[in-house]
C-alpha positions in Angstrom: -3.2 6.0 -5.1 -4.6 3.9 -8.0 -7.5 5.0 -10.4 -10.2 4.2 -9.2 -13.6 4.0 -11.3 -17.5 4.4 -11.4 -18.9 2.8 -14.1 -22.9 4.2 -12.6 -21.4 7.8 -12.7 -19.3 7.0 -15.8 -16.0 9.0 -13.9 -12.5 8.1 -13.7 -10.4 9.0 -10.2 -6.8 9.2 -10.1 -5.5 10.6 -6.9 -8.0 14.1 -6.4 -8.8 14.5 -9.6 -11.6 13.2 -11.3 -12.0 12.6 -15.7 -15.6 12.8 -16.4 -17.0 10.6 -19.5 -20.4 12.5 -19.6 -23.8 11.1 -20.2 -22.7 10.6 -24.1 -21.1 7.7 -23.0 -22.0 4.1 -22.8 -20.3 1.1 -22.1 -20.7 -1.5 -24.9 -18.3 -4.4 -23.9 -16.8 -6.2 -21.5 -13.9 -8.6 -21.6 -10.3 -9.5 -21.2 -9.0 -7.0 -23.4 -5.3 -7.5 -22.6 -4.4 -10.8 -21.5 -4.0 -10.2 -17.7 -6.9 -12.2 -16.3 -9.1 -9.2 -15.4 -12.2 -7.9 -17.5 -11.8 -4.6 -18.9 -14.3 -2.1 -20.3 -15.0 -0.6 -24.2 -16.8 2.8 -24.2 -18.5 4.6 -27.0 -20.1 7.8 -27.1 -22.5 9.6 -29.0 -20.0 10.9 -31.9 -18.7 7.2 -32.0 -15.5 7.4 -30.8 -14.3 4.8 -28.4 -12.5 4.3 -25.7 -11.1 1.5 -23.4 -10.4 1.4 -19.6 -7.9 -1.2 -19.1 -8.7 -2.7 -15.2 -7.3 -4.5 -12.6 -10.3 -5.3 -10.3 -11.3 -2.2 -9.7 -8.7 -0.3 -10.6 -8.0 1.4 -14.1 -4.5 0.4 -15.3 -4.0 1.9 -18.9 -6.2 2.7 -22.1 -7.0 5.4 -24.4 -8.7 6.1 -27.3 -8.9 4.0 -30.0 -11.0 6.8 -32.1 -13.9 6.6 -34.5 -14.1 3.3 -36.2 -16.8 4.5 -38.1 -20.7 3.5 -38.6 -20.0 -0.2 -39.8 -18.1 -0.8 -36.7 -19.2 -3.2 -33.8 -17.0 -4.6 -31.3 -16.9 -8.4 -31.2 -15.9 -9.5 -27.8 -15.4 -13.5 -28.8 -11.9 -14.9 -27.5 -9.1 -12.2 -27.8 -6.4 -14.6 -26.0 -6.1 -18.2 -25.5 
């Protein structure tokens, strides 16, 4: 079974089991992150570390965490492929 996602309940399925974000997180962009045709989503929480769900539809297909950028950070969701 593929991951399956909640962006409401900010959870992550795969199979039975179930990766919470928690209310610290927020989702701050949207976009075409990879190239495949499908928007994907850019999370940041509280502490500032973010993280990105790589989707297909509904589906989550990759990401991880990219970290904490640090305070002068904002993501800029222009054109990232032609």
């Amino acid at each position: 079974m593929g991951d399956e996602w909640d962006q409401r309940d900010r959870r992550r399925e795969s199979g039975q089991s179930g990766v919470e974000l928690g209310s610290s997180w927020h989702p701050i962009a949207t976009g075409d992150f990879n190239g495949d045709g499908y928007s994907d989503i850019l999370w940041q929480n509280t502490s500032r570390e973010v993280v990105i769900w790589e989707m297909n539809g509904t589906t989550v297909i990759g990401g991880g965490s990219l970290g904490n950028p640090g305070p002068s950070w904002h993501p800029s969701v222009n054109r990232f492929f032609p």
